[in-house]
MARLUMLUM-761290 format. One line per 2 residues: their letters; for each residue x, y, z of N, C-alpha, C. Coordinates in steps of 0.1 Angstrom, whole numbers, padded with zeros to 4 digits. Atoms other than C-alpha are relative to their C-alpha. Layout:
BEGIN
a = X:Y:Z:X:Y:Z:X:Y:Z  ... .
// end
This chain:
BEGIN
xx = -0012:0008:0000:1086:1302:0854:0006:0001:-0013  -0002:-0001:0013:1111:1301:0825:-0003:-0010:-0007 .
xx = 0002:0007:0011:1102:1289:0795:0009:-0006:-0008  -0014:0004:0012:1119:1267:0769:0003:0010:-0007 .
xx = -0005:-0011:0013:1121:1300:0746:0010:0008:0007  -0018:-0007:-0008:1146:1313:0772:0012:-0006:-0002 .
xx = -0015:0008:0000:1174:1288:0760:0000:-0005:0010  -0003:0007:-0005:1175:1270:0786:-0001:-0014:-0002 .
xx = 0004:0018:0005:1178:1230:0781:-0012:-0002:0009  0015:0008:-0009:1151:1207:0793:0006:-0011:0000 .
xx = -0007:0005:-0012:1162:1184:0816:-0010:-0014:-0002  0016:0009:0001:1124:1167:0813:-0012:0005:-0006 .
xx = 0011:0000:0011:1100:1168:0786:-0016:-0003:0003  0020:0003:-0007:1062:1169:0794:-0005:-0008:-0015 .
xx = 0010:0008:0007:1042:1143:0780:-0014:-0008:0004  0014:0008:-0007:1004:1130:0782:0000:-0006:0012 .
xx = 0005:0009:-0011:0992:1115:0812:0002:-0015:-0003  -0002:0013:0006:0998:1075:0810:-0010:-0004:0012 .
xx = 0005:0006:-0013:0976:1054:0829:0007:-0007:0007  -0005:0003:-0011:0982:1033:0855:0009:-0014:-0005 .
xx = -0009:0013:0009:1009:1001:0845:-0005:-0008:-0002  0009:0010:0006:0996:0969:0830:0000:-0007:0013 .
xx = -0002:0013:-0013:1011:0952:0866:-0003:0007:0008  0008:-0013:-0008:0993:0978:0888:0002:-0010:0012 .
xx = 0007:0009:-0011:0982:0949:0913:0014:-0006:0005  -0012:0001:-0010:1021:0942:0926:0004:0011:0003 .
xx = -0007:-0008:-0010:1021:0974:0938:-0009:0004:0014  0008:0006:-0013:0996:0963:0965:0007:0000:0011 .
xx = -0008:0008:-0007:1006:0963:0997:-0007:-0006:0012  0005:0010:-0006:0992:0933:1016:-0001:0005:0014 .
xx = -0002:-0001:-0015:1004:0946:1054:-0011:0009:0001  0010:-0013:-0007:0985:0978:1052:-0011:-0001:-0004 .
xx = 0010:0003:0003:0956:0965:1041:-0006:-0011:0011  0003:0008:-0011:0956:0941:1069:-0001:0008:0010 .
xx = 0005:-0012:-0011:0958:0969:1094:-0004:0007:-0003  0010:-0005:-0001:0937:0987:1082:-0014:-0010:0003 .
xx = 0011:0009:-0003:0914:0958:1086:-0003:-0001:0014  0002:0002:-0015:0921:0955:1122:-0003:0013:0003 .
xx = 0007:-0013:-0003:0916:0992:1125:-0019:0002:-0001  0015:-0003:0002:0883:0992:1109:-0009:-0007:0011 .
xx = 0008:0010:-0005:0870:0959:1131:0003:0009:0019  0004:-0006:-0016:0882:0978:1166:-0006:0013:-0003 .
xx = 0001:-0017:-0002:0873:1014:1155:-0016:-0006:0000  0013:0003:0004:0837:0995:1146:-0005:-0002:0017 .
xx = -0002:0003:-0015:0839:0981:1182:-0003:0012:0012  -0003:-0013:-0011:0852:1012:1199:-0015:0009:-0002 .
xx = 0010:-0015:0003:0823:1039:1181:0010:0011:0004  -0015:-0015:0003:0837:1074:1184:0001:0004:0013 .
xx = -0008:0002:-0018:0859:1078:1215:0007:0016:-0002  -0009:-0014:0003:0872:1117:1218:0020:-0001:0003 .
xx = -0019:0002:0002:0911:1104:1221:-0002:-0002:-0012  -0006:0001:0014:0905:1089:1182:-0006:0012:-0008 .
xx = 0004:-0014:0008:0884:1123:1172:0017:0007:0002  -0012:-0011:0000:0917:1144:1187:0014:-0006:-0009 .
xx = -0011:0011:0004:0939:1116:1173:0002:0008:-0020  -0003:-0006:0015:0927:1126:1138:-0004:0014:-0002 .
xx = -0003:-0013:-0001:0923:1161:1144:0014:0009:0000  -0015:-0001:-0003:0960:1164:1155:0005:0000:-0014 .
xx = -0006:0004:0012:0967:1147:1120:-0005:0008:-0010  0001:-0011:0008:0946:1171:1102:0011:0016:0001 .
xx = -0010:-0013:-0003:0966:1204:1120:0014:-0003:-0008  -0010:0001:0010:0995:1188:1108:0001:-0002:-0011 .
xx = 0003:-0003:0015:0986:1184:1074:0003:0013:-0003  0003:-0019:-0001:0976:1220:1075:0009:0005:-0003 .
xx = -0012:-0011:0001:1010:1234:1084:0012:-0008:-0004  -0008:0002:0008:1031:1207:1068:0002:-0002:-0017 .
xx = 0000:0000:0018:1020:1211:1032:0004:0010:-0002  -0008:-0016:0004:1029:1251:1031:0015:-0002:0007 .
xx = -0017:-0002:-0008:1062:1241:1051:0008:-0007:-0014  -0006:0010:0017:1069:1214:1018:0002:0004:-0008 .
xx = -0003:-0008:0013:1066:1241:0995:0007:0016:0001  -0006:-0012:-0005:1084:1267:1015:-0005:0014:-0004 .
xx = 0005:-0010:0000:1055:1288:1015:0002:0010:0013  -0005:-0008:-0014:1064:1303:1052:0009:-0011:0004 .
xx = -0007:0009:-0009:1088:1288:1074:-0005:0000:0014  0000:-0002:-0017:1083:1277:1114:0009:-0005:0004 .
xx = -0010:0005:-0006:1103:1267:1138:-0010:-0017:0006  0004:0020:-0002:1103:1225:1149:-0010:0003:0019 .
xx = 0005:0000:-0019:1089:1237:1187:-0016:0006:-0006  0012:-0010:0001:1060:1262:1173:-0009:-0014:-0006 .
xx = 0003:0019:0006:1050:1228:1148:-0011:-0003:0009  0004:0010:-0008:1047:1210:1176:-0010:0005:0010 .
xx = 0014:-0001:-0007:1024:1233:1197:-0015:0000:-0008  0010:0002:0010:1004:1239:1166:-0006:-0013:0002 .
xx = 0003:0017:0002:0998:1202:1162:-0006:-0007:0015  0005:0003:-0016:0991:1197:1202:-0007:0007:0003 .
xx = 0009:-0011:-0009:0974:1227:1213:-0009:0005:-0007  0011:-0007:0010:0952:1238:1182:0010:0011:-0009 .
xx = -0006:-0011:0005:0958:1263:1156:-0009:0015:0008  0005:-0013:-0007:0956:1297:1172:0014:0012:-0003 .
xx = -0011:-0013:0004:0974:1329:1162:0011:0004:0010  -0013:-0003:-0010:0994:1338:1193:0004:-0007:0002 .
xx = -0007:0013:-0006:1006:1304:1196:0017:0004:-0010  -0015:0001:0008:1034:1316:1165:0007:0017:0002 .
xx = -0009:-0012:0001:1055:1342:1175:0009:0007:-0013  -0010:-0004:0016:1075:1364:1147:0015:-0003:-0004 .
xx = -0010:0006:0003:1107:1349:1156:0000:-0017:-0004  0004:0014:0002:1092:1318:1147:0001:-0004:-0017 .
xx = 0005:0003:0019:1086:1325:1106:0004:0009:-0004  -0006:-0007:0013:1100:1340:1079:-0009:0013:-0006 .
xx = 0007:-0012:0003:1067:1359:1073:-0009:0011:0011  0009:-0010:-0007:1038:1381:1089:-0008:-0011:0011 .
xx = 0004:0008:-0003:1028:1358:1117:-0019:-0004:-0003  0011:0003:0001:0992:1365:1112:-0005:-0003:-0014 .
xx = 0003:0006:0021:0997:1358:1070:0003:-0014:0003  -0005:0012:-0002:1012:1324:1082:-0011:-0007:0007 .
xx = 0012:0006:-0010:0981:1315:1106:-0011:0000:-0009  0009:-0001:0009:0959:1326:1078:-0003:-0008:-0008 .
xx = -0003:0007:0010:0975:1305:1053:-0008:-0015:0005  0003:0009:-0002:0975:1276:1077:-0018:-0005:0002 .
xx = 0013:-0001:-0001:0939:1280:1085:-0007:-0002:-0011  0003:0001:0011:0934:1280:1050:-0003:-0014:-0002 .
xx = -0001:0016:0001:0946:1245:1050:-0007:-0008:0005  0007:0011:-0012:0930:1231:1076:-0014:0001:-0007 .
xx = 0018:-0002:0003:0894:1246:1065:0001:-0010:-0016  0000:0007:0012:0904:1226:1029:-0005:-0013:0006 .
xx = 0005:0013:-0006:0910:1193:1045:-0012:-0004:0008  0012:-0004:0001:0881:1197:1064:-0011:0000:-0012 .
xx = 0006:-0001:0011:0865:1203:1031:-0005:-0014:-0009  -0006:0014:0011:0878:1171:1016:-0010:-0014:0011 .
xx = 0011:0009:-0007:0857:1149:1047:-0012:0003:-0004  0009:-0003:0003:0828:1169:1038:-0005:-0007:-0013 .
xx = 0004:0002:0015:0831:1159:1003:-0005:-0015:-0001  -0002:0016:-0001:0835:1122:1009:-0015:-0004:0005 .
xx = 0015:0005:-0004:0805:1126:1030:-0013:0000:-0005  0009:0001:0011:0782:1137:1005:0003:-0007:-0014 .
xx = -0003:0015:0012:0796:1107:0982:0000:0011:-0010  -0004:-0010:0009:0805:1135:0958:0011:-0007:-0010 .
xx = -0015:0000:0003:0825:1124:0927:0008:0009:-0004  -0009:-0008:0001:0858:1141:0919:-0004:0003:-0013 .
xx = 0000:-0004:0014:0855:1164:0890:0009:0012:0003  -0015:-0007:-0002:0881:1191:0876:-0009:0015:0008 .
xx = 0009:-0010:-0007:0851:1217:0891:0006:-0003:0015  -0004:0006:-0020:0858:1203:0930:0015:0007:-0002 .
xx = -0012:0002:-0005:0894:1203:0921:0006:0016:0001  -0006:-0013:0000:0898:1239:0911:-0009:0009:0016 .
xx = -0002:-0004:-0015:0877:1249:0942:0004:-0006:0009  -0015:0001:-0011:0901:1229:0964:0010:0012:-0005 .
xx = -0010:-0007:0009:0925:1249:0941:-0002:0016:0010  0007:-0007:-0002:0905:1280:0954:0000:0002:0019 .
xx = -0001:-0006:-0014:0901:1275:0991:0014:-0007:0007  -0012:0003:-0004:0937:1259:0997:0009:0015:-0004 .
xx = -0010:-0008:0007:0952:1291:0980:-0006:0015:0005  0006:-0014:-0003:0928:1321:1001:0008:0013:0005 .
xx = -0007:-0012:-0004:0952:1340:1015:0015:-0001:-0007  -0017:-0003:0008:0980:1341:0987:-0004:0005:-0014 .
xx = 0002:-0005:0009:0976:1369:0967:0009:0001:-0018  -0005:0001:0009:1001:1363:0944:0008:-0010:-0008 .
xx = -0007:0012:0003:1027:1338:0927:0012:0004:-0008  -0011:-0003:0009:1062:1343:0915:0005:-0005:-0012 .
xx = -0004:0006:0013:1071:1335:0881:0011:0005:-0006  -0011:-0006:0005:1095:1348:0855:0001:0008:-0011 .
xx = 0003:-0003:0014:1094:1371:0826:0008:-0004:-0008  -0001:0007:0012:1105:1366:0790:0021:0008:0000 .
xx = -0011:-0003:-0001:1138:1382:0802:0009:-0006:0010  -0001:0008:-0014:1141:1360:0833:0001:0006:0013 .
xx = -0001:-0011:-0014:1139:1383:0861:-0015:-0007:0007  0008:0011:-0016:1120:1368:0892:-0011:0015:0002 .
xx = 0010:-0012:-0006:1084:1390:0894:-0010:-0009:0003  0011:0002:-0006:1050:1387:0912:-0012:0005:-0006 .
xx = 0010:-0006:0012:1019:1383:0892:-0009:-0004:0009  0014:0007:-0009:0984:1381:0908:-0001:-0015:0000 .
xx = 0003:0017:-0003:0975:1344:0917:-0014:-0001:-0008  0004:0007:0005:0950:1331:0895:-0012:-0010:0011 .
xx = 0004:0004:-0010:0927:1313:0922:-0010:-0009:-0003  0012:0007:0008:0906:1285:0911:0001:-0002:-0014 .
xx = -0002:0002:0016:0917:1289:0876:0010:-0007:-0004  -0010:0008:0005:0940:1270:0853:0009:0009:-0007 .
xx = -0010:-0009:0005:0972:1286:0843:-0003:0006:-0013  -0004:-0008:0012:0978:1309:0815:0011:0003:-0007 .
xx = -0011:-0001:0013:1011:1308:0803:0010:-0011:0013  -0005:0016:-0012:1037:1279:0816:0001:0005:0009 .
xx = -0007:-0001:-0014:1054:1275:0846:0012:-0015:0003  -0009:0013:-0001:1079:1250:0838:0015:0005:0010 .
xx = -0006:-0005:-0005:1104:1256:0866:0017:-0004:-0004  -0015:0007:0004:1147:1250:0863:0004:-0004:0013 .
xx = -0001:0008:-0010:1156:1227:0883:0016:0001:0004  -0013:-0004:-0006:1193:1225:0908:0008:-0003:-0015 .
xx = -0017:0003:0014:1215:1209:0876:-0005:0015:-0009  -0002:-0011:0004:1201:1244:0861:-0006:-0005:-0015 .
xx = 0003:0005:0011:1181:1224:0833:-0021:-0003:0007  0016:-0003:-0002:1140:1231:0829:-0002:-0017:0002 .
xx = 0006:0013:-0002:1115:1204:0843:-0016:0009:-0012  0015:-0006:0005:1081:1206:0815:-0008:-0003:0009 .
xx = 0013:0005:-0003:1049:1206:0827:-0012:0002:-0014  0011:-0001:0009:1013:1207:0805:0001:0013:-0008 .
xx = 0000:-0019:0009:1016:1240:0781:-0018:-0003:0004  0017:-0004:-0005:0980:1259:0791:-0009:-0005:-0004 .
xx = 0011:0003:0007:0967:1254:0763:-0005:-0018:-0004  0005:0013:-0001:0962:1215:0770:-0001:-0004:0012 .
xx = 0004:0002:-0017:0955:1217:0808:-0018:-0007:0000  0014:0007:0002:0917:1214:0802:0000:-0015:-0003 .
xx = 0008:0008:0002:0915:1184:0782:0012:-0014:0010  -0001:0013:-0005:0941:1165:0803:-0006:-0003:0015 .
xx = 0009:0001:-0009:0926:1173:0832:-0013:-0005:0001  0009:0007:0002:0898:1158:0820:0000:-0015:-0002 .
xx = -0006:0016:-0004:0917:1126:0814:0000:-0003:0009  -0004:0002:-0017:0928:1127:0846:-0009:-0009:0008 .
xx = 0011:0001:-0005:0894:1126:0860:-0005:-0015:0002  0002:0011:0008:0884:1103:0837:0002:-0012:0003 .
xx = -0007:0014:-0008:0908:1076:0844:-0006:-0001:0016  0007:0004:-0015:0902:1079:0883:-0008:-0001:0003 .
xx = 0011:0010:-0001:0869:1073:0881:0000:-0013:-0004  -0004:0013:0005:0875:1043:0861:0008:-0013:0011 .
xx = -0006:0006:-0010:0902:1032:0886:-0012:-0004:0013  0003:-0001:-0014:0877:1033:0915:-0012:-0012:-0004 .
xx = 0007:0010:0006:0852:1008:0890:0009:-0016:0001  -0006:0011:0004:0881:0984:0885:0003:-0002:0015 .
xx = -0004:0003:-0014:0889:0986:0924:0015:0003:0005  -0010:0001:-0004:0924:0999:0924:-0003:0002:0012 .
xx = -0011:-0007:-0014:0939:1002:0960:0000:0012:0004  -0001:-0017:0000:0940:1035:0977:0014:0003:-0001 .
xx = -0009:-0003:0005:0971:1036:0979:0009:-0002:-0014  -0002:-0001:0018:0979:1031:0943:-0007:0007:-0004 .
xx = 0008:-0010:0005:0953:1052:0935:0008:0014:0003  -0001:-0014:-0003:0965:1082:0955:0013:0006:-0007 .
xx = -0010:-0004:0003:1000:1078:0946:0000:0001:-0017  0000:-0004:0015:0993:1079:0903:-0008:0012:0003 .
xx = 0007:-0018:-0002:0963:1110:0911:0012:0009:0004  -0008:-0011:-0002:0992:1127:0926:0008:0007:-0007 .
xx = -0010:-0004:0005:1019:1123:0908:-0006:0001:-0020  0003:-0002:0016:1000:1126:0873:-0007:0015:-0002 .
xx = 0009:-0016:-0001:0979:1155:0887:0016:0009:-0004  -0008:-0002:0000:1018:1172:0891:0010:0000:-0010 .
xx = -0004:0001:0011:1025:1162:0858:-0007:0009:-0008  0008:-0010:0006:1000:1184:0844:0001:0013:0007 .
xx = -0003:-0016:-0006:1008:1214:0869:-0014:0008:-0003  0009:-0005:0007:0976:1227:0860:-0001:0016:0004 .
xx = 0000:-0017:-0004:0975:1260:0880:0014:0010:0002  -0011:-0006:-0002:0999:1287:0884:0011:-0005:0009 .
xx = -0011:0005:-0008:1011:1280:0918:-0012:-0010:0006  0006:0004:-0010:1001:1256:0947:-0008:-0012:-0005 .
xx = 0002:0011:0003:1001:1224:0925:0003:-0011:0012  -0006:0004:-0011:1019:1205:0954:-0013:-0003:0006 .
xx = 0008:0003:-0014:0993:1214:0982:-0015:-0007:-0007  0011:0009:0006:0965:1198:0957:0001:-0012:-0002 .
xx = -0001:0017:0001:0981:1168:0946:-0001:-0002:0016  0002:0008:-0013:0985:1159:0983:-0016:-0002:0008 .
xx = 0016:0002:-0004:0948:1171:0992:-0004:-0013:-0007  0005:0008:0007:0939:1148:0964:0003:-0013:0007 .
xx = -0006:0010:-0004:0962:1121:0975:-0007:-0005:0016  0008:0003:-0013:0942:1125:1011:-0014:0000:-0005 .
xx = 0016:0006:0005:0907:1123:0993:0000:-0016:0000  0000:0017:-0001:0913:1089:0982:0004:-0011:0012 .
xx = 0000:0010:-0007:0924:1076:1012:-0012:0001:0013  0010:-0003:-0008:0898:1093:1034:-0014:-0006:-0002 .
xx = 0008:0004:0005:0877:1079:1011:-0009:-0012:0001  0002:0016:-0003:0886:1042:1019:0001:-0003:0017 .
xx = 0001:0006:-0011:0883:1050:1056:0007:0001:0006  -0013:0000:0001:0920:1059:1058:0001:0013:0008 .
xx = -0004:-0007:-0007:0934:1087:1077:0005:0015:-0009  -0008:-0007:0015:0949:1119:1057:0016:-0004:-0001 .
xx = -0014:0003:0000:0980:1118:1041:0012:0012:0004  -0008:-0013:-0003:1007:1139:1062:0013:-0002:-0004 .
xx = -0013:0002:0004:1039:1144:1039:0008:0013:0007  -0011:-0009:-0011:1066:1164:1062:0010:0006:-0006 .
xx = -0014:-0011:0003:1088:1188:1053:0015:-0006:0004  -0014:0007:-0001:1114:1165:1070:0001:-0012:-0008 .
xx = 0001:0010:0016:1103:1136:1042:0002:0005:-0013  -0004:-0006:0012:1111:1162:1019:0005:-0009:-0012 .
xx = -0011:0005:0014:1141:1147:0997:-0008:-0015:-0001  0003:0013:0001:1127:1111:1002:-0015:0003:-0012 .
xx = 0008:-0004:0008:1095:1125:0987:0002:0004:-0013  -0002:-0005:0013:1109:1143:0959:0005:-0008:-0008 .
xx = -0012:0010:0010:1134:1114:0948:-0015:-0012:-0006  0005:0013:0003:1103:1092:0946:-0013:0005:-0008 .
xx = 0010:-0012:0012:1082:1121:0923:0007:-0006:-0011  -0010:0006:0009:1113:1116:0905:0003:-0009:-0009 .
xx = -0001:0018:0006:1112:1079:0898:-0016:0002:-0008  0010:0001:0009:1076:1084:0888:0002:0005:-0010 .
xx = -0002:-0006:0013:1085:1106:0865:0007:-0005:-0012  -0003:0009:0009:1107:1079:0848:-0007:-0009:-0001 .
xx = 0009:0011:0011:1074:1055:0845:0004:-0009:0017  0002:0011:-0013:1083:1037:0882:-0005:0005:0010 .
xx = 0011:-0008:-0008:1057:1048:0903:-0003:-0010:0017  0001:0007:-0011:1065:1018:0929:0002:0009:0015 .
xx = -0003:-0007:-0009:1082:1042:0951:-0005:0010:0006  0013:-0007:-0008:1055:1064:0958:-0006:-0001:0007 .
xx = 0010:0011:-0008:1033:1040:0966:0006:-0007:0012  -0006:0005:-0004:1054:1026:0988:0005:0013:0014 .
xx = -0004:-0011:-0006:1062:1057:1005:-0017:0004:0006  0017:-0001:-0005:1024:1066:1006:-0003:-0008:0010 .
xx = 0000:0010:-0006:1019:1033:1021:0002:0005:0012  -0006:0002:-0011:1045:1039:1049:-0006:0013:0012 .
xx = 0009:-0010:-0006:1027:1070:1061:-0014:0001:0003  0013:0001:-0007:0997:1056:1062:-0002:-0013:0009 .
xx = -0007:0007:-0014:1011:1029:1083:-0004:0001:0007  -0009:-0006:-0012:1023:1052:1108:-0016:0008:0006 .
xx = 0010:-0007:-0009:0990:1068:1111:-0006:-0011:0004  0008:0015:-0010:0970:1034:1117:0006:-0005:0014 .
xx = -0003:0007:-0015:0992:1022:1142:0001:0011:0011  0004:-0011:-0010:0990:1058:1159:-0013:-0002:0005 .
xx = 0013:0004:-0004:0954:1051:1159:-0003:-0010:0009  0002:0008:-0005:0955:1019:1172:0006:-0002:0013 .
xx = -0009:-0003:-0013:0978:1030:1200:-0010:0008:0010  0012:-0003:-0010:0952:1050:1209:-0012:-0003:0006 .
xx = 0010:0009:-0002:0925:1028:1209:0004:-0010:0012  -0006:0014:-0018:0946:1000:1233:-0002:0017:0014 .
// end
């Protein structure tokens, strides 16, 4: 992506990681913590019933093929989605007037995803803590079939450099944003040690008892403050953002390609230091999946 040495202004200035605010604990939110309670006491009740296995299976698929739709790594159409998400992933299910790419590069990708998330229950299950090792193989099996990543050279011309896979960048990727003014992220050569902050802190958080939702929403958006890899920052923070809540019991977190702008405006605000609107947003999606759950259960 261009660099500041291209002339171009900067719009937004990268700076350290901050932890989490001194008033962390009003951004609690009381409702979803109460339904999740009542989730937990019927799911305890129920034991495992194959309507709430397909329930959160469904919600895995869609994770899957709405994190590459968020970052307009392929396109589909709203009908294919929806068999995806109902009928399983399966390659003949997406026709080529359905996507923008090679249908069987798009099935691949999504497959990709799914086998992550997946990944991310496994991890939880062997009480595994998060370190920047785990994150770069999420990094690794979220990114298997994308061989490459567009960036920009020192002249600005739009080229394609191998992907990096598991590794931490090597030269920026600060991108320019619509007003046509750079967003920073981490220069390379400080990716390591904030990523080690990162870490750092979120274990700590998990001693002091933040919230998952407050948790997931600073991991995300601090992880995306450091950009750490080339490409395919996005589809991490949100895995990450689904660790933590998977963590506490929680459902994954599915952010939609049609939550798009609401999503981005509330990156945004974190990125001015108000991080309420995240959480808040996080929150409301993990709502929607409890009470999906619980619909299934009645």
């Amino acid at each position: 992506m261009s660099p500041r040495s291209a002339g171009t202004p900067v719009g937004y200035s990268w700076q350290p990681i901050a932890d989490l605010p001194d008033d962390w604990q009003r951004l609690a939110d009381a409702d979803l913590h109460r339904l999740a309670g009542d989730w937990n006491e019927k799911r305890g009740k129920l034991g495992s019933t194959r309507a709430i296995e397909e329930f959160s299976d469904r919600l895995k698929r869609e994770w899957a093929i709405e994190t590459g739709l968020i970052e307009r790594v392929y396109t589909l159409t709203r009908g294919i989605t929806e068999v995806l998400i109902e009928r399983g992933l399966r390659e003949e299910f997406i026709p080529s007037s359905a996507t923008d790419r090679d249908p069987g590069l798009v099935f691949d990708m999504i497959q990709a995803h799914a086998d992550a998330v997946d990944g991310l229950f496994d991890f939880v299950k062997r009480e595994r803590e998060l370190s920047t090792s785990y994150v770069k193989e999420l990094h690794a099996a979220l990114m298997a079939h994308q061989e490459t990543a567009t960036a920009r050279d020192i002249f600005g011309r739009r080229v394609e450099m191998p992907l990096l896979s598991g590794e931490y960048k090597r030269r920026p990727n600060n991108p320019v944003r619509p007003d046509g003014l750079i967003h920073e992220y981490c220069a390379p050569e400080q990716v390591a040690s904030e990523m080690d902050r990162l870490i750092e802190m979120h274990l700590e958080h998990g001693e002091r008892g933040v919230p998952p939702e407050i948790e997931a929403a600073w991991l995300h958006h601090r992880f995306t403050q450091i950009h750490p890899f080339q490409d395919g920052n996005g589809r991490v923070a949100r895995a990450l953002a689904t660790l933590v809540m998977i963590r506490a019991g929680w459902f994954p977190l599915v952010v939609t390609d049609a939550g798009r702008a609401d999503y981005i405006d509330a990156l945004e605000m974190a990125d001015g230091g108000e991080l309420g609107p995240l959480v808040r947003l996080f929150s409301g999606i993990q709502r929607r999946a409890l009470e999906g759950a619980m619909g299934v259960a009645r």
